[in-house]
N, CA and C atoms as an extended XYZ file, in Angstrom:
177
Properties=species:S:1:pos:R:3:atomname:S:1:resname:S:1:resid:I:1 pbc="F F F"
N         0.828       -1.184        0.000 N   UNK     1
C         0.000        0.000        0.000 CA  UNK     1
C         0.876        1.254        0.000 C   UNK     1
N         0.245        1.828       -1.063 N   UNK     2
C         1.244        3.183       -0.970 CA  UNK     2
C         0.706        4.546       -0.092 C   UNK     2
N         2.197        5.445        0.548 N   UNK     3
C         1.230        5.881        1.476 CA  UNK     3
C         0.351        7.589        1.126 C   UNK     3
N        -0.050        8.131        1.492 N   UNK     4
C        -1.341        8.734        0.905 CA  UNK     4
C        -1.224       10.079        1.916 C   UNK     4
N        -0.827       11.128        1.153 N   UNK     5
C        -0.464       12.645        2.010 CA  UNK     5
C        -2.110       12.997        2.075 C   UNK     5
N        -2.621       13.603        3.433 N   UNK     6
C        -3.770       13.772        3.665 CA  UNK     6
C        -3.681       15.558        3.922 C   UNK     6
N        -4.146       16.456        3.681 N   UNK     7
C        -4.655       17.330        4.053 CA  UNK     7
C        -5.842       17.583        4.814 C   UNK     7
N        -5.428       16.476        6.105 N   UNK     8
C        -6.650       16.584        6.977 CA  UNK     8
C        -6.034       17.149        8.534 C   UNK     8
N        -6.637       18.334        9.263 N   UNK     9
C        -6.019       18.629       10.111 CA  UNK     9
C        -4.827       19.143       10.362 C   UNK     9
N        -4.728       20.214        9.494 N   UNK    10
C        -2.996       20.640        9.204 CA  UNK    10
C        -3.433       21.306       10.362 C   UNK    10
N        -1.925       22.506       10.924 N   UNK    11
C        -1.820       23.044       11.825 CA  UNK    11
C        -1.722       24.700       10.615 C   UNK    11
N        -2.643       25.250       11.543 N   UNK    12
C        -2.797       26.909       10.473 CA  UNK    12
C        -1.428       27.602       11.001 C   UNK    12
N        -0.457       28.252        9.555 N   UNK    13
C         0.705       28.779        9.425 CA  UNK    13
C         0.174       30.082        9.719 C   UNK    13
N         1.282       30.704       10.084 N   UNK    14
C         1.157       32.575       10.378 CA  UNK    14
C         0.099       33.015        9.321 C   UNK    14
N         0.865       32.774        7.855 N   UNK    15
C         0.637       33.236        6.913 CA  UNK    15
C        -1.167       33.247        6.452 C   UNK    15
N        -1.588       31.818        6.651 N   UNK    16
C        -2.795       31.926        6.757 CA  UNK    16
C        -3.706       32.616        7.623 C   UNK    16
N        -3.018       32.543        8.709 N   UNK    17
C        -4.118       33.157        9.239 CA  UNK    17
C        -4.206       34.793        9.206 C   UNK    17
N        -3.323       35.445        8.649 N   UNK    18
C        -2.614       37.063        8.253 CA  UNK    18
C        -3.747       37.329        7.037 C   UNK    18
N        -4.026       35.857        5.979 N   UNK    19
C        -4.722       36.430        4.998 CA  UNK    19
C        -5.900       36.189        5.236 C   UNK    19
N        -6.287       34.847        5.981 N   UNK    20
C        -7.689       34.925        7.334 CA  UNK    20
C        -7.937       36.434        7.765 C   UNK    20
N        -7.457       37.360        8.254 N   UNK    21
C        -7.959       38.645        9.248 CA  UNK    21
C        -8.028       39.333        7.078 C   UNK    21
N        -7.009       39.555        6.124 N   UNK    22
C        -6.813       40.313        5.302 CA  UNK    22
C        -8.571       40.099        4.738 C   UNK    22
N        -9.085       38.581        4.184 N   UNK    23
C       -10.052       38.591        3.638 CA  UNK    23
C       -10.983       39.236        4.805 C   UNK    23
N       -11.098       38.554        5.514 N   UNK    24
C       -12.238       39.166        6.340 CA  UNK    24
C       -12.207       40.323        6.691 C   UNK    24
N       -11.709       40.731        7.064 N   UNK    25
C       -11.260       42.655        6.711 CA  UNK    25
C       -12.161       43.388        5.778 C   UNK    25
N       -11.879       43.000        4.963 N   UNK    26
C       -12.410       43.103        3.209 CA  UNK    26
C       -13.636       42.942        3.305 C   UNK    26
N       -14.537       42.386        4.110 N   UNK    27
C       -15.898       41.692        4.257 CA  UNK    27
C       -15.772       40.503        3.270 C   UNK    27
N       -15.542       39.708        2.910 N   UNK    28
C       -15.504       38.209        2.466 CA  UNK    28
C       -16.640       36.932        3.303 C   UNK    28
N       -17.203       36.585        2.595 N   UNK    29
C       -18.219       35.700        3.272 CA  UNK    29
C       -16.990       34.777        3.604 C   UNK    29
N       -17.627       33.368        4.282 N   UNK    30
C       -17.066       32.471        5.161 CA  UNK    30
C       -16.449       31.516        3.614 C   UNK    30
N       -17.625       31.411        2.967 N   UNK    31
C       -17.463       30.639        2.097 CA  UNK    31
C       -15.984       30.645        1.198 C   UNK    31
N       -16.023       31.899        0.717 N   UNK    32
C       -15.320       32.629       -0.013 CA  UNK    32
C       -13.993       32.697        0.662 C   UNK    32
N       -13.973       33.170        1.931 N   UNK    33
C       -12.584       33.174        2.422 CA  UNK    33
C       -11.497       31.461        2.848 C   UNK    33
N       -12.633       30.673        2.719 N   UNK    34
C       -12.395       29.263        3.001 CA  UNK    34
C       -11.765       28.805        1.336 C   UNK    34
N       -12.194       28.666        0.945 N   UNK    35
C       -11.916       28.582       -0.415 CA  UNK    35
C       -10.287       28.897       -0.773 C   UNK    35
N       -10.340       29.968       -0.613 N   UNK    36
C        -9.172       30.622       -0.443 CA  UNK    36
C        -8.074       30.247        0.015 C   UNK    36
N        -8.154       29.534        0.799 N   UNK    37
C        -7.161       29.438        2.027 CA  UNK    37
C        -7.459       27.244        1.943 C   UNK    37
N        -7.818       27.339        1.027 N   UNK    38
C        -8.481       25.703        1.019 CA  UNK    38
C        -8.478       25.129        2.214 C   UNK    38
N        -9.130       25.391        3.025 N   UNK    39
C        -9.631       25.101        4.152 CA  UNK    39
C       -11.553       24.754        4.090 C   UNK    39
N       -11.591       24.038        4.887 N   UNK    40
C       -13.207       23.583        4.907 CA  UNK    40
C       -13.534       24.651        5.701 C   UNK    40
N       -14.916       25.137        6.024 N   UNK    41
C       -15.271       26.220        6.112 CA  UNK    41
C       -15.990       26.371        7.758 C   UNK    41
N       -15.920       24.770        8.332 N   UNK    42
C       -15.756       24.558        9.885 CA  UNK    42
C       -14.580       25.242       10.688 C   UNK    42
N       -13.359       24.696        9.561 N   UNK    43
C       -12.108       25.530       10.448 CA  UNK    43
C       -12.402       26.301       10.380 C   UNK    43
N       -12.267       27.030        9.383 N   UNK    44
C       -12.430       28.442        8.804 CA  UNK    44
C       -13.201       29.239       10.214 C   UNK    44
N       -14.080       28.742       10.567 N   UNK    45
C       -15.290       29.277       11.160 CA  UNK    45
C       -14.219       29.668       12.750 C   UNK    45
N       -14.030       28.481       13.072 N   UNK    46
C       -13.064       27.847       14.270 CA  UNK    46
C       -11.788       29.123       14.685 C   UNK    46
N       -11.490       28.470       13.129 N   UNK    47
C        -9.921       29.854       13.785 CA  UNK    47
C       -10.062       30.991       13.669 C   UNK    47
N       -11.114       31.585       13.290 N   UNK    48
C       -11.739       32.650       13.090 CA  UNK    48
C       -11.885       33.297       14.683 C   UNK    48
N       -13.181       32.244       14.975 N   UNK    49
C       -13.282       32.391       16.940 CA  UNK    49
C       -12.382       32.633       17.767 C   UNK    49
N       -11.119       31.627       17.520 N   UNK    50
C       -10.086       31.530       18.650 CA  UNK    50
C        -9.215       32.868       17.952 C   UNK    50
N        -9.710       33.223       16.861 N   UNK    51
C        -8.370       34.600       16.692 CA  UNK    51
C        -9.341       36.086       16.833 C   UNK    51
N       -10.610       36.023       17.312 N   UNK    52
C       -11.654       36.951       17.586 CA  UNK    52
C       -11.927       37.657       16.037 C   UNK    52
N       -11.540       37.027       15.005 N   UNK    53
C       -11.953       37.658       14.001 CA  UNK    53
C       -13.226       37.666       13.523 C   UNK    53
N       -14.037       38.356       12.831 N   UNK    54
C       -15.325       38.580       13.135 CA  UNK    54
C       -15.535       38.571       11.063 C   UNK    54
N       -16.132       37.287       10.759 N   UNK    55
C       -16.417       37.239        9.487 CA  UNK    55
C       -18.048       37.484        8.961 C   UNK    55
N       -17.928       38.230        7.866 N   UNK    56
C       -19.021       39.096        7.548 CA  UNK    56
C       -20.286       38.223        6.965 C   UNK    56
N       -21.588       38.544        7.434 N   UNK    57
C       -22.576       36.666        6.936 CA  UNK    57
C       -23.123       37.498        5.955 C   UNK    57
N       -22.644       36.475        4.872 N   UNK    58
C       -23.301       36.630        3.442 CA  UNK    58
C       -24.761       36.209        3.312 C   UNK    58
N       -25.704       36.714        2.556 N   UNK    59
C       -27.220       35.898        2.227 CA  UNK    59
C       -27.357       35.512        1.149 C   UNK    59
């Protein structure tokens, strides 16, 4: 069996999370800024909380 790089549960770099506060700044829905940052949009939500950043709700 060969072995199989997962992008599950990385640990968020400075960098992301710098362009985490940049989009949301900007007003960027959740969606949109997840995307971005190819992240699922749970983290997204998550490190958002623990970094008090405050993302803008799209309709």
């Amino acid at each position: 069996m060969s072995e199989r790089f997962e992008k599950h549960r990385q640990p968020w770099r400075s960098d992301e999370v710098a362009k985490l506060r940049t989009l949301a700044s900007k007003g960027k829905g959740l969606k949109e800024i997840a995307k971005a940052l190819s992240r699922t949009e749970e983290s997204t939500r998550d490190r958002a909380k623990v970094d008090g950043i405050a993302i803008a709700k799209k309709r």
